[in-house]
N, C-alpha and C positions, 0 to 999 in steps of 0.2 A: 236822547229819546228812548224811553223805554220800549221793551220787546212784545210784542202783543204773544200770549202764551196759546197754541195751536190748541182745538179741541183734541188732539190725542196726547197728548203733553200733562194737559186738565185729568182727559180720563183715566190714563197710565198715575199719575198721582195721587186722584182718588181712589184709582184701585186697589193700591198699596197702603194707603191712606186704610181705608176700611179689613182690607185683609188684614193687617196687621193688629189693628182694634178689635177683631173678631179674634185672634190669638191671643191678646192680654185679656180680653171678657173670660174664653174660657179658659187659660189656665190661671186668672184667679179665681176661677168655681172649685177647682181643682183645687189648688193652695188651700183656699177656705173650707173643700170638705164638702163641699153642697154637692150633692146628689140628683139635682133637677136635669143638669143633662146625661142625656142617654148617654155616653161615651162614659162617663163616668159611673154610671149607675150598671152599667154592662161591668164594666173593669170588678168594681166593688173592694179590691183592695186598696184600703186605705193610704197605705205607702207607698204602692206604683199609682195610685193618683195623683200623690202628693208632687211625683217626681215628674212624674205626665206633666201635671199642673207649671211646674216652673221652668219646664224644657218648651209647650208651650209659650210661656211668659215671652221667654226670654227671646223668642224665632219672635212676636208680635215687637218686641222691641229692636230686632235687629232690622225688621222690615221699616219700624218707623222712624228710628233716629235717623239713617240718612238723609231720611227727605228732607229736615228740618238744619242739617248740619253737613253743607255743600262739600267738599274736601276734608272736614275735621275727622271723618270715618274713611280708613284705607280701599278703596275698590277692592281687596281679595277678601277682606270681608265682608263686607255686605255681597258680594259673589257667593261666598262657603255659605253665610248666613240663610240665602237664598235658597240656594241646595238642598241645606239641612234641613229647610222646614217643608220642604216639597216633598223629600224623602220622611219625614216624621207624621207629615199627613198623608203619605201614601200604609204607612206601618198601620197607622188610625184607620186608617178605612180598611184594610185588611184585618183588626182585632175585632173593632165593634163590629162591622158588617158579616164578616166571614167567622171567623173564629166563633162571638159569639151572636152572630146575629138571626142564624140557622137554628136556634134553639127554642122547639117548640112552635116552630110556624106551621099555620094549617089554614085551608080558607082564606078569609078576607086578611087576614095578617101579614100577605106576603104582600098587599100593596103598603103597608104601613111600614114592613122592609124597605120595599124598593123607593117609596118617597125618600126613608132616611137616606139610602144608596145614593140614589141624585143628587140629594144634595149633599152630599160627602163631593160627590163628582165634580158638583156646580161648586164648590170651593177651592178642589182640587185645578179644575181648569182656569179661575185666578189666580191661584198660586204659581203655574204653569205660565200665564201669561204676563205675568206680574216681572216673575224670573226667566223670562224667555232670554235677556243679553246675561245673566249669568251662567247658561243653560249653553249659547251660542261661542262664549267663550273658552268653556269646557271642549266640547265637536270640532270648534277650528281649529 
């Protein structure tokens, strides 16, 4: 008799599921050079794009192969994998928001900041919650 899949089960896997598709989106903008996202278009060099781009890539594929490949992937990897891209998206929202996202704001421009911010945040907090038993494995 198969197992009926609990709604947190469902949501934990489409979470993962889409974070992970949201890091292979953009770091092939990145790879490719396109300039339509702000992260990129802040950065503007080419070459830490490029690397941005497939460090990226490759956190989106660490997130998604597991779910697709039950035991075929080590648990301390997809652990580190976890990590890393929690930590890479935290680095990201410190460069585009902080570093350069302070430049030239005045007026109405600091809510067009702080929308970007949030959603830095609102991503961050999927990432977070995504990697919470990699996170709890680290603490214990």
């Amino acid at each position: 008799m198969a197992k009926k899949a609990s709604v947190k089960a469902v949501g934990d896997f489409l979470l993962k599921l889409f974070v992970g598709l949201l890091f292979i989106c953009i770091g092939i903008q990145g790879i490719a050079g396109e300039r339509s996202n702000d992260l990129y278009r802040e950065i503007g060099n080419n070459t830490v794009n490029i690397i941005l781009g497939i460090v990226l890539l490759l956190c989106g594929l660490f997130i998604i192969i597991p779910l697709f490949t039950a035991g075929a992937v080590k648990a301390s990897l997809t652990k580190w994998s976890m990590i890393v891209t929690a930590v890479v998206w935290i680095l990201i929202i410190v460069i585009s928001d902080f570093v350069y996202g302070f430049r030239g704001i005045s007026g109405i421009e600091i809510f067009y900041w702080l929308e970007t911010f949030i959603y830095h945040l609102l991503i961050l907090t999927c990432i977070l919650n995504a990697s919470k038993s990699a996170f709890k494995k680290i603490v214990a």
